[in-house]
Legacy VTK file of the C-alpha trace (Angstrom):
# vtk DataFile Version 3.0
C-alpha trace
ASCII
DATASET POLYDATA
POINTS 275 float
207.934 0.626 170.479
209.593 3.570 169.265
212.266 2.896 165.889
215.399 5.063 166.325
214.875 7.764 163.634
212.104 8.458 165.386
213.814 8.820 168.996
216.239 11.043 167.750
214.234 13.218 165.959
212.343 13.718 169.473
212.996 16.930 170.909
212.085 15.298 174.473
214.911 13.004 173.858
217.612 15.181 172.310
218.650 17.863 174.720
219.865 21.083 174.047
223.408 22.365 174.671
224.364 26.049 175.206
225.028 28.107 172.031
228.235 29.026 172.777
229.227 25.569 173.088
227.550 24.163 169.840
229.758 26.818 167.913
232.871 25.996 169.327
232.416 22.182 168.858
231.593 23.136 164.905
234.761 25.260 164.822
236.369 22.486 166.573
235.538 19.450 164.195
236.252 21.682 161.293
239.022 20.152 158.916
240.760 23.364 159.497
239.951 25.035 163.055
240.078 28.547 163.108
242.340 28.425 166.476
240.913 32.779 167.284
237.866 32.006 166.569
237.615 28.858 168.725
239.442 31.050 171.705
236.616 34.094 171.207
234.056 31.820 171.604
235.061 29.497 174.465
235.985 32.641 176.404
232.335 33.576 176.288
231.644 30.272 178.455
232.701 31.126 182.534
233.225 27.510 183.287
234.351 26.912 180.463
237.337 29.305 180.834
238.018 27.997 184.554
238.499 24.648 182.805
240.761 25.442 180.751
242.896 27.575 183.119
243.032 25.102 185.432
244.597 23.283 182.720
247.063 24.811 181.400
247.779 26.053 184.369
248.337 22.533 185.945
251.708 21.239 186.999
252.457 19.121 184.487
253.307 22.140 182.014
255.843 23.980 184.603
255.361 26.670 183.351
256.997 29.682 184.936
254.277 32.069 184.790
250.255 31.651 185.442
247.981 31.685 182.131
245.382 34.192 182.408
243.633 33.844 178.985
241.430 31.386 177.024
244.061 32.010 173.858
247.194 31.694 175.918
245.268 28.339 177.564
244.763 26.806 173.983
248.310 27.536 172.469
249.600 25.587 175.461
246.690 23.119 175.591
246.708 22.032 172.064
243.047 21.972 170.185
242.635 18.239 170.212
242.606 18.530 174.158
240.480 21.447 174.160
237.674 19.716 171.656
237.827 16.622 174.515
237.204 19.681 177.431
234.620 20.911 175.281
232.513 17.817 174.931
232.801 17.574 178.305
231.143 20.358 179.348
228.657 19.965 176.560
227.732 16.616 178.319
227.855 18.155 181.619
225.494 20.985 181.111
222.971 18.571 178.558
222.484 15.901 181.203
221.841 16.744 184.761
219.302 14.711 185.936
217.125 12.225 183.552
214.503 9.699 185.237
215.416 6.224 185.800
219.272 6.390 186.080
221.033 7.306 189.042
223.290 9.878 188.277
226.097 9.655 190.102
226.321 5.605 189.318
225.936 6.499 185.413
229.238 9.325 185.817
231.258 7.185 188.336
231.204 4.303 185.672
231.622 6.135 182.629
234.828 8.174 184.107
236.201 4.634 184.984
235.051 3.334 181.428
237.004 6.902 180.693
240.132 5.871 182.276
240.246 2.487 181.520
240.021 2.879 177.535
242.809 5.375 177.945
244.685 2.597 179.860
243.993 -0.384 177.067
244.874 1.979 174.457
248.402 2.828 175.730
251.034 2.641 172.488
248.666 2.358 170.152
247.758 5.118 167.245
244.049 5.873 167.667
242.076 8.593 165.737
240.088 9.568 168.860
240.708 10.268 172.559
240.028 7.267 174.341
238.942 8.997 177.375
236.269 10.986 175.589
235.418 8.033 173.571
234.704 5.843 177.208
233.188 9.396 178.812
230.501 9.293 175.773
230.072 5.991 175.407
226.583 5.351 176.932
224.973 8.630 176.721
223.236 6.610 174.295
221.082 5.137 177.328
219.915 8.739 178.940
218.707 9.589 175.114
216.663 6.188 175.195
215.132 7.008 179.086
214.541 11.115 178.221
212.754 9.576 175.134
211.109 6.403 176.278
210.293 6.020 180.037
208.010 3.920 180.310
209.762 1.308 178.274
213.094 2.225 180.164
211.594 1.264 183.320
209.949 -1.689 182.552
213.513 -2.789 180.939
214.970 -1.963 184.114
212.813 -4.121 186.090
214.279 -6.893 184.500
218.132 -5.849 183.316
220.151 -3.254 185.335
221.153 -0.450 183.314
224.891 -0.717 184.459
224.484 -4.820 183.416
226.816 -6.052 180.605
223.600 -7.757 178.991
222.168 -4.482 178.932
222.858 -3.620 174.945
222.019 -7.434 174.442
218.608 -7.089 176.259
217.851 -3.723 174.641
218.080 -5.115 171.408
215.650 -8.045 171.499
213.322 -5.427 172.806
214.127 -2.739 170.428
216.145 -3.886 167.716
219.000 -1.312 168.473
220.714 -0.389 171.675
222.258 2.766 173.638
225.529 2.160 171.182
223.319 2.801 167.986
221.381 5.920 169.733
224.376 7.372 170.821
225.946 7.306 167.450
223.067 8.792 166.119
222.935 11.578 169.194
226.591 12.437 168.492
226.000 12.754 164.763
223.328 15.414 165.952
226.070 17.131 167.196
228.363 17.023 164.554
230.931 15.439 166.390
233.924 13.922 164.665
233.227 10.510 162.377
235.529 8.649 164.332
233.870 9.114 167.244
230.827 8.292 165.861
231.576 4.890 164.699
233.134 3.601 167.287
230.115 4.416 169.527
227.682 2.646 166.392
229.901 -0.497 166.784
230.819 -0.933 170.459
228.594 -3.127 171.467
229.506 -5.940 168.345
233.150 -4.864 167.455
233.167 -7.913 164.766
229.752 -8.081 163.780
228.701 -5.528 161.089
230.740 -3.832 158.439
232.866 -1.074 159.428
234.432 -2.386 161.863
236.554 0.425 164.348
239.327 -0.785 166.672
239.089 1.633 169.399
235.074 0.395 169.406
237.126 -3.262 170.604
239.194 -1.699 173.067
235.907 -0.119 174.283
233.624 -3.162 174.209
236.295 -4.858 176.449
236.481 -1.683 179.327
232.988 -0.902 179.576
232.528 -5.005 180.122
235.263 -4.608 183.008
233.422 -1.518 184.315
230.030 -3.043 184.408
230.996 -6.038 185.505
232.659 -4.261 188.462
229.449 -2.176 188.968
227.113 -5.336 189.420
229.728 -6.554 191.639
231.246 -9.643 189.591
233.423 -12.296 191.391
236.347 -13.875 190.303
234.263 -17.126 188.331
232.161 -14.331 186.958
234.413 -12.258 185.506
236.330 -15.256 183.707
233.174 -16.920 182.327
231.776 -13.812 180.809
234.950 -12.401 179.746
234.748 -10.944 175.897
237.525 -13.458 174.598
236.754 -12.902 171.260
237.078 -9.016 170.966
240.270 -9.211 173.801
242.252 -11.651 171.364
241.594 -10.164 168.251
243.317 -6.918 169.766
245.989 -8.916 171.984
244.644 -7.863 174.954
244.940 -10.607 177.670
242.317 -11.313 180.415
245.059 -10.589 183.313
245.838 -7.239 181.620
242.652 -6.258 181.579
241.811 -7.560 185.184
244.362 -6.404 186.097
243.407 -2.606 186.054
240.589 -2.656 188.658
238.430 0.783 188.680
237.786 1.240 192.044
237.597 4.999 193.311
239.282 5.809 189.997
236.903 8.532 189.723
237.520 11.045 191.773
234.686 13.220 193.428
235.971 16.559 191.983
235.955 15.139 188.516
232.371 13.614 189.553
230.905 16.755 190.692
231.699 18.679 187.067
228.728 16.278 185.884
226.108 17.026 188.845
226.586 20.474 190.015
LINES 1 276
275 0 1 2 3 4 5 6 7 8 9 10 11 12 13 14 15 16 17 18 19 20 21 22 23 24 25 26 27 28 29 30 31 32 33 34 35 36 37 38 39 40 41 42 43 44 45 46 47 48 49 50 51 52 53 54 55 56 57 58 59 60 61 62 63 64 65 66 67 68 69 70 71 72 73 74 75 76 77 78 79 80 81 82 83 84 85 86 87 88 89 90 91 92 93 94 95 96 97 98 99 100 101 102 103 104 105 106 107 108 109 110 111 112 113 114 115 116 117 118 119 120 121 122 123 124 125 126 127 128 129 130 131 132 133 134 135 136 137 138 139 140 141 142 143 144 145 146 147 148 149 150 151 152 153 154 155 156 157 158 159 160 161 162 163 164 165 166 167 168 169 170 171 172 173 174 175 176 177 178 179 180 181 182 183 184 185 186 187 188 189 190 191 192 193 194 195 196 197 198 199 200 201 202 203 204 205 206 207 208 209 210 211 212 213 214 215 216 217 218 219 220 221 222 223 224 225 226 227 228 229 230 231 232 233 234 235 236 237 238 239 240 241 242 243 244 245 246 247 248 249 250 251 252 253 254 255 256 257 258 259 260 261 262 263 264 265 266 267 268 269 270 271 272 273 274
């Protein structure tokens, strides 16, 4: 079996993102973003651009005129926004298609993960976006299937990738899990520390030192969203709810069932990931 240093030092395993993008996530995560130099760069990047556009440009701002430019887009947008739109796209473009996982399944639930960590994190003060923290959350797994296939597919014979025992059956094969890799892969890509360590520790919120709230809040929604992927009943989800994590962060099972991600995300916002 392969240890993780060794998986994420494996250029099979670690994709690539475009240039462009790289540097503007650096500028981004900077203490001190050069706001010019982050516009110059993204404006380089068609898609991109459209994204951000179609932003700002989106009725919630009223404005009374159209944006036409990248800079005008990111003085309205804010950069915090624009860094969450820009690891989107570097996701988008780094994994299309990778062996083992159906696609469209792995988006679908990690847009409702998205969503749903947004929801659970309402009026609280959190470090990170919670939707980009639930959007990223399992890349972790495509890293482990680019970089191990045959030992993806034999785990997949016998846990479903979308199963909430997944991280638990990963790690009595491994000793890690997708959390741990995907920490690792967004370290790789200098992406910010907060965002790191809540990936590291989402899958045992209480367990190790270093112990990140949001990685609570996000323990609880990807169980929800899983659980609503293999198709849980009623007794199901109450037996295997995460009491522990919900009551240390006052969040009670009827809240959380009662936010039920179906058809939360939306094809449009599905196809950015496939096309």
């Amino acid at each position: 079996m392969m240890d993780i240093q060794s998986l994420l030092a494996s250029p099979v395993a670690l994709p690539s993102i475009p240039r462009v993008i790289a540097l503007a996530l650096t500028e981004l995560n900077a203490a001190e973003p050069d706001a010019l130099r982050v516009s110059s760069l993204l404006s380089m990047e068609p898609v991109m651009t459209a994204r951000l556009l179609m932003a700002a440009n989106s009725a919630r701002f009223q404005l009374s005129r159209r944006v036409g430019t990248v800079s005008e887009a990111l003085a309205i947008l804010g950069l915090r926004p624009v860094r969450d739109m820009t690891i989107e796209a570097a996701m988008s473009s780094a994994f299309r298609k990778v062996g083992g996982v159906d696609m469209k399944q792995f988006w679908r639930y990690s847009l409702d993960t998205a969503r749903l960590t947004q929801i659970l994190t309402r009026a609280r003060k959190v470090e990170v976006s919670p939707y980009t923290v639930g959007l990223v959350h399992a890349l972790g797994e495509l890293v482990m299937h680019r970089g191990m296939p045959k030992e993806m597919e034999q785990l997949n014979q016998r846990v479903d990738v979308f199963a909430p025992q997944r991280a638990r059956a990963e790690h009595e094969l491994l000793g890690y899990c997708y959390a741990q890799v995907g920490a690792g892969f967004a370290r790789a890509w200098h992406l910010p520390e907060a965002l790191v360590e809540t990936l590291e520790h989402q899958d045992a919120p209480f367990e190790r030192e270093g112990y990140e709230p949001m990685a609570g809040i996000l323990h609880v929604a990807s169980w929800r969203c899983r659980a609503h992927e293999m198709g849980y009943t009623e007794r199901k989800l109450a037996v295997s709810f995460p009491d522990k994590t919900a009551l240390a962060l006052g969040l009670d099972v009827g809240v959380v069932l009662a936010h039920a991600p179906v058809d939360w995300a939306s094809s449009q916002e599905a196809r950015l990931f496939l096309d």
